[in-house]
Structures are given as structure tokens and as C-alpha cells.
PDB file of N, CA, C and O in Angstrom:
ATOM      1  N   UNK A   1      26.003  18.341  48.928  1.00  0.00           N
ATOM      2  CA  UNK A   1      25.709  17.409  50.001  1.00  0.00           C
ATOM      3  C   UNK A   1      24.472  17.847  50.787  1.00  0.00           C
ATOM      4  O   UNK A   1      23.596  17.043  51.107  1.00  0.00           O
ATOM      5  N   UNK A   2      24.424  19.273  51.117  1.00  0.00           N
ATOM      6  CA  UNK A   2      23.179  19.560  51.548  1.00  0.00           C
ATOM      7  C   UNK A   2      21.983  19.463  51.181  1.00  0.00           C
ATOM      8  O   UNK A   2      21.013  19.038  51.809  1.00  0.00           O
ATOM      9  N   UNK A   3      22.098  20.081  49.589  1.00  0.00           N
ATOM     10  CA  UNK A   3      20.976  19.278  49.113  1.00  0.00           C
ATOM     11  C   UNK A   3      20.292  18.004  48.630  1.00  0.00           C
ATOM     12  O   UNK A   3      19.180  17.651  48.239  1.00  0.00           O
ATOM     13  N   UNK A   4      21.230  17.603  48.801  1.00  0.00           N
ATOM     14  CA  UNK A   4      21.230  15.848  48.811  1.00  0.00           C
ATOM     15  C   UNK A   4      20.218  15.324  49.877  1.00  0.00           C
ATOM     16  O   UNK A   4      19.326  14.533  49.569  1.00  0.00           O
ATOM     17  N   UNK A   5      20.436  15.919  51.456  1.00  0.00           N
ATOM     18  CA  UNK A   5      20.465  15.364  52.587  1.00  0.00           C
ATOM     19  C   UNK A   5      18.470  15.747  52.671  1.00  0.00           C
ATOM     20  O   UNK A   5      17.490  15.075  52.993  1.00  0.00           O
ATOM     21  N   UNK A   6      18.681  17.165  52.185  1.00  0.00           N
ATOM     22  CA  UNK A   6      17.411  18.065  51.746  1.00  0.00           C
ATOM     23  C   UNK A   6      16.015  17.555  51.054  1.00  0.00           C
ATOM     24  O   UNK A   6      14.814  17.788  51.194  1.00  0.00           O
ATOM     25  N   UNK A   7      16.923  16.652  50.152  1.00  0.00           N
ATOM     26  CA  UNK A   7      16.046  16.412  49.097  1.00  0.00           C
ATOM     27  C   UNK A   7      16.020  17.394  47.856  1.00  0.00           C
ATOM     28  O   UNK A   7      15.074  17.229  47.087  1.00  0.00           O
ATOM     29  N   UNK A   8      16.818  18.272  47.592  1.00  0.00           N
ATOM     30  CA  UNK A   8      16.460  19.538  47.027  1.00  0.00           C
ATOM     31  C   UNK A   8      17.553  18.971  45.639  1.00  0.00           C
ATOM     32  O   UNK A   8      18.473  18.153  45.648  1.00  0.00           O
ATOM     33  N   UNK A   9      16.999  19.770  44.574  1.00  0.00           N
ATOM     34  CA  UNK A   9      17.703  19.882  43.236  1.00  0.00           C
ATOM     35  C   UNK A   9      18.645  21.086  43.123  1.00  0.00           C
ATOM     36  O   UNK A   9      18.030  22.093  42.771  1.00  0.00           O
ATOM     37  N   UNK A  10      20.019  21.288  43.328  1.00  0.00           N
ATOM     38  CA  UNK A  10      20.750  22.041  43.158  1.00  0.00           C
ATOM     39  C   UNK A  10      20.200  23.482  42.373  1.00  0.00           C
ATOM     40  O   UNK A  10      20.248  24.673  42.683  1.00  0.00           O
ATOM     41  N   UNK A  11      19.699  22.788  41.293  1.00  0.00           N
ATOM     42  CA  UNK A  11      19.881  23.365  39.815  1.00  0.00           C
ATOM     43  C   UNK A  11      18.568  24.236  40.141  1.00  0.00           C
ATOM     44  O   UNK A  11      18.474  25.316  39.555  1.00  0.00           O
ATOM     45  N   UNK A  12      17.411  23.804  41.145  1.00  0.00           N
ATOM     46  CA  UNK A  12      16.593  24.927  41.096  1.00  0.00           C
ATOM     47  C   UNK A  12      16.506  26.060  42.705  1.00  0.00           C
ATOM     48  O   UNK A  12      15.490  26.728  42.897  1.00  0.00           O
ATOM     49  N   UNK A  13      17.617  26.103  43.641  1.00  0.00           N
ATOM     50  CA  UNK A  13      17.458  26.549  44.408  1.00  0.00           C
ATOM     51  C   UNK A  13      18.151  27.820  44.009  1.00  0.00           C
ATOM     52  O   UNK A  13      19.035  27.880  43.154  1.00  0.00           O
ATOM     53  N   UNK A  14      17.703  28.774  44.660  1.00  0.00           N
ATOM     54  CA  UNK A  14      18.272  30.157  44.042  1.00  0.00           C
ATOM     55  C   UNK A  14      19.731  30.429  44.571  1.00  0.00           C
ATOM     56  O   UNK A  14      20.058  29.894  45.631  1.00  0.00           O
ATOM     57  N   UNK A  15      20.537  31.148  43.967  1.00  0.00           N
ATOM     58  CA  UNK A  15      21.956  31.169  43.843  1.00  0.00           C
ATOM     59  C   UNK A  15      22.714  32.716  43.241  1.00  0.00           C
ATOM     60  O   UNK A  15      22.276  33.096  42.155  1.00  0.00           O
ATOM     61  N   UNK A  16      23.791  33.577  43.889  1.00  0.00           N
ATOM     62  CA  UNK A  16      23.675  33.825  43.177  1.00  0.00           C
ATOM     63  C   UNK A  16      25.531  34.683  43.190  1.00  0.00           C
ATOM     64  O   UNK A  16      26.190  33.971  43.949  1.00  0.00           O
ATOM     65  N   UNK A  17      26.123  35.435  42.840  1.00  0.00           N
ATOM     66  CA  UNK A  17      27.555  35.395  42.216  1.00  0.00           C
ATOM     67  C   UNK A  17      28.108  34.578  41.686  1.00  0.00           C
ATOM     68  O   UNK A  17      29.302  34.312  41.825  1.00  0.00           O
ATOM     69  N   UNK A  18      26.962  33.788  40.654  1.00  0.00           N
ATOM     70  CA  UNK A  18      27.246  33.284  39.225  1.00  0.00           C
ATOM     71  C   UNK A  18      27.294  33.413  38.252  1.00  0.00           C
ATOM     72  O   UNK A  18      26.314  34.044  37.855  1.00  0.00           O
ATOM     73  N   UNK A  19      28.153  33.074  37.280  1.00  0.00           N
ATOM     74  CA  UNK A  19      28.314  33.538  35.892  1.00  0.00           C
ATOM     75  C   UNK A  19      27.959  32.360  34.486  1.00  0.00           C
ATOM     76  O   UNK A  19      29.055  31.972  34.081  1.00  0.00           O
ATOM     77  N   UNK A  20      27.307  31.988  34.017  1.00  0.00           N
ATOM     78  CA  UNK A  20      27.444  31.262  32.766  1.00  0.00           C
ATOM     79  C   UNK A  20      27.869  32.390  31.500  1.00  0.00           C
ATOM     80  O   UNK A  20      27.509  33.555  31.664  1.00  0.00           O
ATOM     81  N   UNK A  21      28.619  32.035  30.272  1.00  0.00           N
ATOM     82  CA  UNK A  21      28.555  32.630  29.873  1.00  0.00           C
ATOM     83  C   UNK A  21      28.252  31.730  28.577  1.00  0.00           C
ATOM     84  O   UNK A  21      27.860  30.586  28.804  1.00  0.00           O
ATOM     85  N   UNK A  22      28.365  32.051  27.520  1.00  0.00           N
ATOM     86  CA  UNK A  22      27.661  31.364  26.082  1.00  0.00           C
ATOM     87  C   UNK A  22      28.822  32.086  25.351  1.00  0.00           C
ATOM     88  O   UNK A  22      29.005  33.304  25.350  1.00  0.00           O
ATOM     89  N   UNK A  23      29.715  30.980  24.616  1.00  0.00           N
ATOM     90  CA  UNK A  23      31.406  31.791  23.651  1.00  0.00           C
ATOM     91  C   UNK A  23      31.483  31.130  22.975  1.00  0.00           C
ATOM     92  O   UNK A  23      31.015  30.017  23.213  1.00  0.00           O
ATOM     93  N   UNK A  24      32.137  31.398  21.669  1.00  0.00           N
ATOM     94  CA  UNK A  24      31.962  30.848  19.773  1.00  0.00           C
ATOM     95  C   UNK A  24      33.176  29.822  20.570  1.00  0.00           C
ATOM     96  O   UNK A  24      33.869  30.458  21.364  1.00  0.00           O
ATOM     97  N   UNK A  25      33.368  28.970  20.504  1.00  0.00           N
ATOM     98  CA  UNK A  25      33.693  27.522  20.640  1.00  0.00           C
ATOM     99  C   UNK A  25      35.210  28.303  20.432  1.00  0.00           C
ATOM    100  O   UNK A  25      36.028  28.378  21.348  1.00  0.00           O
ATOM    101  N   UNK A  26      35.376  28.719  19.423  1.00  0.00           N
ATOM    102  CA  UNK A  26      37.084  29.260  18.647  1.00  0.00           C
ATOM    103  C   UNK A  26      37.576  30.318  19.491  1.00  0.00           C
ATOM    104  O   UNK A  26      38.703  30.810  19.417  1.00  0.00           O
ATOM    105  N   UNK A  27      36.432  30.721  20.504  1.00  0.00           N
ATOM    106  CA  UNK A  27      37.380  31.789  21.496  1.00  0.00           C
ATOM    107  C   UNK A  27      37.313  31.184  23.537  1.00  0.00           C
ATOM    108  O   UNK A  27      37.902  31.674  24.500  1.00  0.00           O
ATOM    109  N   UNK A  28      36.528  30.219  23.480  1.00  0.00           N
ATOM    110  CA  UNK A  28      36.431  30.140  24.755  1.00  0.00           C
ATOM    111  C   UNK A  28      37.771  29.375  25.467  1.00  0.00           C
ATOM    112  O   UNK A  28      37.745  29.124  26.672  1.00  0.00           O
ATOM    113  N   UNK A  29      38.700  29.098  24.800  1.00  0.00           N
ATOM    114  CA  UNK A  29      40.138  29.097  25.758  1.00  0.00           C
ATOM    115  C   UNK A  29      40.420  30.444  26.200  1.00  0.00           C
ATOM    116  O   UNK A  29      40.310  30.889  27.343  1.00  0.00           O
ATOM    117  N   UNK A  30      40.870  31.150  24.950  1.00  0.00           N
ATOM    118  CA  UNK A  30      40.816  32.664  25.770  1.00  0.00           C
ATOM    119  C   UNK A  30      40.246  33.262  26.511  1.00  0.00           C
ATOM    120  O   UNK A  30      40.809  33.984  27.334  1.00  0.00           O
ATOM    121  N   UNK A  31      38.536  33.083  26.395  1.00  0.00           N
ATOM    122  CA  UNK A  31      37.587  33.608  27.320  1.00  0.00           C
ATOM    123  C   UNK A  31      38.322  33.110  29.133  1.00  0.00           C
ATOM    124  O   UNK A  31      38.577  33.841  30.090  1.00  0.00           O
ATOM    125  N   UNK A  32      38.454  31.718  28.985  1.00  0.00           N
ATOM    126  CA  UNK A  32      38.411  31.222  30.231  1.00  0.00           C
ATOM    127  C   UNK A  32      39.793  31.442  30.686  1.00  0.00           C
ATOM    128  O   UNK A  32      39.996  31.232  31.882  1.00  0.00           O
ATOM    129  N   UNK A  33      40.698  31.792  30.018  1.00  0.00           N
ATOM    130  CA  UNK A  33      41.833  31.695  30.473  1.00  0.00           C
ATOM    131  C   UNK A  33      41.952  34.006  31.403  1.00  0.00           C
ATOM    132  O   UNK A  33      42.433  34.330  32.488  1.00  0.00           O
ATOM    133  N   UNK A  34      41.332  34.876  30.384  1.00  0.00           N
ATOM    134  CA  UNK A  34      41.105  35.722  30.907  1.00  0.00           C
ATOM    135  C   UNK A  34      40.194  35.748  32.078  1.00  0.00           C
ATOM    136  O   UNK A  34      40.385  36.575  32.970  1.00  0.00           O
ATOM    137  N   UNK A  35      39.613  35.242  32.113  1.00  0.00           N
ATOM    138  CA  UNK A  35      38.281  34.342  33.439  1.00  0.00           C
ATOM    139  C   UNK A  35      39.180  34.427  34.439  1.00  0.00           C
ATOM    140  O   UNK A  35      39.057  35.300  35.298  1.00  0.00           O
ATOM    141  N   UNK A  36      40.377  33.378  34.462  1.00  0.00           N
ATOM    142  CA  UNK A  36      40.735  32.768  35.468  1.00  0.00           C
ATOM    143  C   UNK A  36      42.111  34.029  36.024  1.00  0.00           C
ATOM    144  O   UNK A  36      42.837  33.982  37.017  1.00  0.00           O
ATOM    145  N   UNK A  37      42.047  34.902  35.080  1.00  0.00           N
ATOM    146  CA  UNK A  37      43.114  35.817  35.911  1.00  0.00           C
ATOM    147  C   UNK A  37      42.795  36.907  36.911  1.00  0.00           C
ATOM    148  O   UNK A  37      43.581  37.420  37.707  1.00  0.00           O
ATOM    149  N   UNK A  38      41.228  37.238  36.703  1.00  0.00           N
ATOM    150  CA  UNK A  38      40.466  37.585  38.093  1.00  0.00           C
ATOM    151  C   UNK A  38      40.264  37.320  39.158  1.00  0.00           C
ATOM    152  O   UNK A  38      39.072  37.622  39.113  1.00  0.00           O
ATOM    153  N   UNK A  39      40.438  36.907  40.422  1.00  0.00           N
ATOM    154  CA  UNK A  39      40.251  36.553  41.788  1.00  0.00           C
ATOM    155  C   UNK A  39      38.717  35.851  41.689  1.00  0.00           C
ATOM    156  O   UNK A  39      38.458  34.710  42.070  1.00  0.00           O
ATOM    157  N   UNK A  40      38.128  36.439  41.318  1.00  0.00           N
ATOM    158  CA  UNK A  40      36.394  36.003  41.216  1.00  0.00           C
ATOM    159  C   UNK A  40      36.486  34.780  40.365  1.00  0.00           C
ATOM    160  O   UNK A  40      35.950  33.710  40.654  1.00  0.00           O
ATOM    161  N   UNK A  41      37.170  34.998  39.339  1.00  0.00           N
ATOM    162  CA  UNK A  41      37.408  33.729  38.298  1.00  0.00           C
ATOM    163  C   UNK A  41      38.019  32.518  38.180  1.00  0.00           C
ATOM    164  O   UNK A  41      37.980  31.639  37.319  1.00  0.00           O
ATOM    165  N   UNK A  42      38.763  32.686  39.526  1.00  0.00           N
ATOM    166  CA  UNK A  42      39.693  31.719  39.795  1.00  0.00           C
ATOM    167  C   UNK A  42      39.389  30.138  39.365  1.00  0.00           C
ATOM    168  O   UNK A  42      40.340  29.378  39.186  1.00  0.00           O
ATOM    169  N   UNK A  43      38.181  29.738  39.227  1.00  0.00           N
ATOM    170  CA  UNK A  43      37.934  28.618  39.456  1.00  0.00           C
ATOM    171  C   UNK A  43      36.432  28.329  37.772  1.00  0.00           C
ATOM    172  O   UNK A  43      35.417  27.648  37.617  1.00  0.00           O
ATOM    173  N   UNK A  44      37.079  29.147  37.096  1.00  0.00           N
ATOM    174  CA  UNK A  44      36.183  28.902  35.743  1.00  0.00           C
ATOM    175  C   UNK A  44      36.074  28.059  35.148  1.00  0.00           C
ATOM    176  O   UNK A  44      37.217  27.605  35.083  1.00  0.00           O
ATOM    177  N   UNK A  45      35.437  27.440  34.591  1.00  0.00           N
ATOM    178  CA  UNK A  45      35.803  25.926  34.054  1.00  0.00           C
ATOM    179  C   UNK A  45      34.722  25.678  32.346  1.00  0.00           C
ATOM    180  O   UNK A  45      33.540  26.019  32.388  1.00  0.00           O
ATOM    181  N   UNK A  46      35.159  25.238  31.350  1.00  0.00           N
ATOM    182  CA  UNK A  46      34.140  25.245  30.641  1.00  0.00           C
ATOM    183  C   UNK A  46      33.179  23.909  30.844  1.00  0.00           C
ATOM    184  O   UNK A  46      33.771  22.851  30.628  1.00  0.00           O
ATOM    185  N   UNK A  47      31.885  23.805  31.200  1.00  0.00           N
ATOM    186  CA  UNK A  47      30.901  22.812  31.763  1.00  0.00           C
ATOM    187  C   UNK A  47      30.134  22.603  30.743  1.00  0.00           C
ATOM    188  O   UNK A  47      29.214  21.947  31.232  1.00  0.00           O
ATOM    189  N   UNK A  48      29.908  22.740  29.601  1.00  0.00           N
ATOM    190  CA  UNK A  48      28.896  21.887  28.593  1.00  0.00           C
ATOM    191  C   UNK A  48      29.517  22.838  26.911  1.00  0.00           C
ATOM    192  O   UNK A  48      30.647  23.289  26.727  1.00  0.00           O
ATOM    193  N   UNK A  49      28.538  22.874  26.107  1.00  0.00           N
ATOM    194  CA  UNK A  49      28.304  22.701  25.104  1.00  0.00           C
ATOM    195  C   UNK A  49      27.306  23.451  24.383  1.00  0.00           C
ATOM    196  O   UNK A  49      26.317  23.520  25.113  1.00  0.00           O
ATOM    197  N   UNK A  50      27.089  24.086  23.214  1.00  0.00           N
ATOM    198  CA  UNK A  50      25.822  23.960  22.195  1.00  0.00           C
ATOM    199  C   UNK A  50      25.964  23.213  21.140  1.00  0.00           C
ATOM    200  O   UNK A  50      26.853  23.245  20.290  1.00  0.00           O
ATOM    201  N   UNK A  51      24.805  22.354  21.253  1.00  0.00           N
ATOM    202  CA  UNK A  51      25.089  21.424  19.572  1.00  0.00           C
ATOM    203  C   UNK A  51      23.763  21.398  19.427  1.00  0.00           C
ATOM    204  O   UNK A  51      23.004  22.031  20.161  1.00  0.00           O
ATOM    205  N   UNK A  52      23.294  20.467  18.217  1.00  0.00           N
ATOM    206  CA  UNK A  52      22.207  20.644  17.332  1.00  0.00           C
ATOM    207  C   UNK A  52      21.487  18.883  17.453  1.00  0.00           C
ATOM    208  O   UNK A  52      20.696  18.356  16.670  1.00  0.00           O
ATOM    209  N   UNK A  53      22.013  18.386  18.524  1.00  0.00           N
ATOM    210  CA  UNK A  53      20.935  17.463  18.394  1.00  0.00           C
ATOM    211  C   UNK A  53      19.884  17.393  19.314  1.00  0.00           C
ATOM    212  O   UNK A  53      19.202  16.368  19.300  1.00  0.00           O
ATOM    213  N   UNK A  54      19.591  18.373  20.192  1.00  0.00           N
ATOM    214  CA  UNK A  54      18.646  18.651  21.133  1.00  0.00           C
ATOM    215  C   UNK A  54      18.115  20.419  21.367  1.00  0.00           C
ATOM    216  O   UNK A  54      18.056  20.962  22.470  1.00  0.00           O
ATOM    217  N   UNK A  55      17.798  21.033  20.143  1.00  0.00           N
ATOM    218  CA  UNK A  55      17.618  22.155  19.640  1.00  0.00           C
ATOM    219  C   UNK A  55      16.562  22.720  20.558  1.00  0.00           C
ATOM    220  O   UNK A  55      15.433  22.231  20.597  1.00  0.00           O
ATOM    221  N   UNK A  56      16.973  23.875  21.384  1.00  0.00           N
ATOM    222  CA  UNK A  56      16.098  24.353  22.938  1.00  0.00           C
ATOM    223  C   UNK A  56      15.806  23.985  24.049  1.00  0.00           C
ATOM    224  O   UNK A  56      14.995  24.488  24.826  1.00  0.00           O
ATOM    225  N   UNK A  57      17.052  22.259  24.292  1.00  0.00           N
ATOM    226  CA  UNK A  57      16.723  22.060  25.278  1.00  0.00           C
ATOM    227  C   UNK A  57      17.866  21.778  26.096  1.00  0.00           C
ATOM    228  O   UNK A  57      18.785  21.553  25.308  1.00  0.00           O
ATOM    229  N   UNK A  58      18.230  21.687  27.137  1.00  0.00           N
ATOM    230  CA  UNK A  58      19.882  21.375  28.003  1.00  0.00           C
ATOM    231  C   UNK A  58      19.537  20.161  28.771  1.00  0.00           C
ATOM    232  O   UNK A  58      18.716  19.802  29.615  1.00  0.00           O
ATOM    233  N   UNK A  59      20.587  19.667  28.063  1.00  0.00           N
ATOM    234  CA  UNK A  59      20.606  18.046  28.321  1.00  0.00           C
ATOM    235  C   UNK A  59      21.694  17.941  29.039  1.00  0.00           C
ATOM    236  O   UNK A  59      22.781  18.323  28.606  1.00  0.00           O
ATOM    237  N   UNK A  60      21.484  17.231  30.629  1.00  0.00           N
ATOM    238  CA  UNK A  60      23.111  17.305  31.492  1.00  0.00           C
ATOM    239  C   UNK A  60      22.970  15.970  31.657  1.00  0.00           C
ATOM    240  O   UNK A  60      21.912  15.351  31.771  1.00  0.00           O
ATOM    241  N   UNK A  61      24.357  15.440  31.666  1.00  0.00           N
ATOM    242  CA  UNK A  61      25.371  14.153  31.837  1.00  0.00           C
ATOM    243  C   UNK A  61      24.980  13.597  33.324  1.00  0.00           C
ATOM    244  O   UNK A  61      25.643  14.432  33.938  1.00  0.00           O
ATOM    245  N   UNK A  62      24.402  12.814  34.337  1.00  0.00           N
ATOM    246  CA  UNK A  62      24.383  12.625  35.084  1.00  0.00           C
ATOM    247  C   UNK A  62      25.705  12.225  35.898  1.00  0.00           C
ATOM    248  O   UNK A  62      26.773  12.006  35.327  1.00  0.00           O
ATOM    249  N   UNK A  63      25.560  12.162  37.056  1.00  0.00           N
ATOM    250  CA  UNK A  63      26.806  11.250  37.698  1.00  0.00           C
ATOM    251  C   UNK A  63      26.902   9.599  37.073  1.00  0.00           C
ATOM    252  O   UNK A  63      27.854   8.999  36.575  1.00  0.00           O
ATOM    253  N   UNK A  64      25.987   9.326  37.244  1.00  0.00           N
ATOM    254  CA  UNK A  64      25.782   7.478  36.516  1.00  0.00           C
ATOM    255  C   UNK A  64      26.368   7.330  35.097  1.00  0.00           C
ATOM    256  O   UNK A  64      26.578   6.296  34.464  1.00  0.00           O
ATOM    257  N   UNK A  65      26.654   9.047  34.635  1.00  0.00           N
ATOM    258  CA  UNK A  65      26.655   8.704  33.183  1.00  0.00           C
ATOM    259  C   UNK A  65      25.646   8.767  32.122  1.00  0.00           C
ATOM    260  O   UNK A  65      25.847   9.021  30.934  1.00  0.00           O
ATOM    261  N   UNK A  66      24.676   8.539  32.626  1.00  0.00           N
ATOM    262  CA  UNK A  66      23.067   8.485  31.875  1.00  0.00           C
ATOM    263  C   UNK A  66      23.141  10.055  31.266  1.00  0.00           C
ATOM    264  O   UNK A  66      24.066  10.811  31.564  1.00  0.00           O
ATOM    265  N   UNK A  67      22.016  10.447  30.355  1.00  0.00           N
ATOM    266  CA  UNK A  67      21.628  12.227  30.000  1.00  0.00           C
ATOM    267  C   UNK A  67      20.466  11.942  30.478  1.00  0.00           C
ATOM    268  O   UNK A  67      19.913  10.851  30.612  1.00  0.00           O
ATOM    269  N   UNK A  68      19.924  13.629  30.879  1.00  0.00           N
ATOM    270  CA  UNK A  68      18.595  13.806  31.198  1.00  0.00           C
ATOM    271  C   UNK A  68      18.209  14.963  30.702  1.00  0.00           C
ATOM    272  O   UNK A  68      19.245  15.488  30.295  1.00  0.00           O
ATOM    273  N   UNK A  69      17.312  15.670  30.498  1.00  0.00           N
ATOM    274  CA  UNK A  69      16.560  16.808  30.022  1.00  0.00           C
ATOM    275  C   UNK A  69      16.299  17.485  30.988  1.00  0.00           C
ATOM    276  O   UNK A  69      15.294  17.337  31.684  1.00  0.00           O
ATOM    277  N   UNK A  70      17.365  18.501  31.192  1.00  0.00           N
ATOM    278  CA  UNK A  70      16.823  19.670  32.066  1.00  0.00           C
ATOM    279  C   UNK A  70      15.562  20.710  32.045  1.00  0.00           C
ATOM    280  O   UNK A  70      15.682  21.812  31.509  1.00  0.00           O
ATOM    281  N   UNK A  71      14.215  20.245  32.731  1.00  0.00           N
ATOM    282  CA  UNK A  71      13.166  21.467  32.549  1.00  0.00           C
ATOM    283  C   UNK A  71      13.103  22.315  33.091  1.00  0.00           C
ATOM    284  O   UNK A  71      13.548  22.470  34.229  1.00  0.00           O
ATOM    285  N   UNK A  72      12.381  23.312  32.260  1.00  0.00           N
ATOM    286  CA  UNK A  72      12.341  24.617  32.939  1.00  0.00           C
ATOM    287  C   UNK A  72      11.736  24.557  34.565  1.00  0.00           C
ATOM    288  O   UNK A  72      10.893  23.668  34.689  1.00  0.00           O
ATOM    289  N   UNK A  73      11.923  25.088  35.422  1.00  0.00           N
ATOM    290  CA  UNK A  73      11.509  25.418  36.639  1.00  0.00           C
ATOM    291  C   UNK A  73       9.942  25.715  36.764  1.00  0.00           C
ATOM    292  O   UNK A  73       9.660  26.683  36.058  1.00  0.00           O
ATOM    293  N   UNK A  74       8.933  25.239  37.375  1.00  0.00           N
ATOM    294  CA  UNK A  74       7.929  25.321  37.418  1.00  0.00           C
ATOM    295  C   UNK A  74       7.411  25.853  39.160  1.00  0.00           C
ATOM    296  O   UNK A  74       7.469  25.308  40.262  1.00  0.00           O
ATOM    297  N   UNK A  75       7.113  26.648  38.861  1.00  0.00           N
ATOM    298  CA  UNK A  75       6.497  26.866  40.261  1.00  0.00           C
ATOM    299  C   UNK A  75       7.474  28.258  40.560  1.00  0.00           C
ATOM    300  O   UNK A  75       7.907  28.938  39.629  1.00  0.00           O
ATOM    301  N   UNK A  76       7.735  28.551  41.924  1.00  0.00           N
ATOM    302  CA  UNK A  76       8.522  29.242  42.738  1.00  0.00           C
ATOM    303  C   UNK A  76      10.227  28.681  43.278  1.00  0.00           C
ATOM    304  O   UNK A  76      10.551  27.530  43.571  1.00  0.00           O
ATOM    305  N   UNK A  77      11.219  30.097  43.276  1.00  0.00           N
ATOM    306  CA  UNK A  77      12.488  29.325  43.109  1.00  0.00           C
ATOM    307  C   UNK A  77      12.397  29.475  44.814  1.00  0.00           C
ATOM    308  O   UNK A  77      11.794  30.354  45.429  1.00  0.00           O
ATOM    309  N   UNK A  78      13.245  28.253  45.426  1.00  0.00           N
ATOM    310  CA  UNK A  78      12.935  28.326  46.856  1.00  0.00           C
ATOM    311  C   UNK A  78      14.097  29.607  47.205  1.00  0.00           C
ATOM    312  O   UNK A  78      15.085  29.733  46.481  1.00  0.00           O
ATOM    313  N   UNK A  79      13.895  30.372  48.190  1.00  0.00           N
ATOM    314  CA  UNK A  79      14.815  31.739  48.657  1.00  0.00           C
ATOM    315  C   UNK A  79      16.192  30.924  48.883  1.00  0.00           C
ATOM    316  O   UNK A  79      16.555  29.760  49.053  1.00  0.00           O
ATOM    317  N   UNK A  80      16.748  32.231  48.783  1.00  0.00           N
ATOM    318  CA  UNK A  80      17.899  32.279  49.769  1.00  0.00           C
ATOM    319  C   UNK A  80      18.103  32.416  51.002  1.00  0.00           C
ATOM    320  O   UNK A  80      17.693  33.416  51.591  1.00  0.00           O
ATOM    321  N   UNK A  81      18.704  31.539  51.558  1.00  0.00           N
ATOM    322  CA  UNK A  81      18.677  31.274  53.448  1.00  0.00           C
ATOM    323  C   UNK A  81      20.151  31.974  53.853  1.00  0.00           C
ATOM    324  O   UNK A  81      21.263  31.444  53.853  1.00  0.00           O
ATOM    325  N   UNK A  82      19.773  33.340  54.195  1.00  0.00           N
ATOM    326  CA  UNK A  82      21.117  34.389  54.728  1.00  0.00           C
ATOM    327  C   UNK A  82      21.426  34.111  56.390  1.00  0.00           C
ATOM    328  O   UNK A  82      22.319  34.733  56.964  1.00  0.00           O
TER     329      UNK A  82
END
């Protein structure tokens, strides 16, 4: 919501006690289910995919539904406001 109000793109403001991780498809129930028995992990969730019809690039689902092509970050990541 803040960055909404901001104008700002979530995805490039800096962030950070985050985890992505990248798991062979055949183990990431387990992954996430050990995830979620940590306090830190509580709230793990699996959020996308690797597949082969967009080879090097991350394509996210909008709210509307639509896909878009996530680019790399250009410029400077804006700080963290402590």
C-alpha cells in the first residue's frame, strides 16, 4: 500500500530478511513444509515456477491477471528507510 501511494515498484526497493529459494519441483513440499517449522518460516509459501517457455527471463502474473516481464533493475536500488 505504501508503495502504491509512493509510486514505487515493490520489486525494486531494497529489502531485506528474505529468502527465495530455487528446489527440484519433486522436493519442494518438503522443502516448504521444513520452512514452515522455523519461526522465521512461518509464513513460506511456494510463489512461481521454472519452465522453458521464457528461458532467462521472470515473467509475473499481474493482479489483472495479465503476465509481464520482469527487468532487470537499472539504475540504483532506492535505500532502506530505518
Amino acid at each position: 500500500a505504501a508503495c502504491e501511494l509512493l509510486g514505487l515498484d515493490p520489486l525494486y526497493v531494497a529489502n531485506e530478511g528474505k529468502l527465495v529459494a530455487f528446489v527440484a519441483p519433486a522436493a519442494a513440499d518438503a522443502v516448504l513444509a521444513a520452512m514452515r517449522q522455523h519461526e522465521y518460516g512461518r509464513d513460506a509459501a511456494i510463489i512461481g515456477r521454472v519452465g522453458a517457455d521464457h528461458p532467462g527471463r521472470v515473467v509475473l502474473r499481474t493482479p489483472l491477471g495479465t503476465r509481464r516481464i520482469l527487468d532487470m533493475l537499472m539504475g540504483e536500488q532506492l535505500p532502506r528507510i530505518c
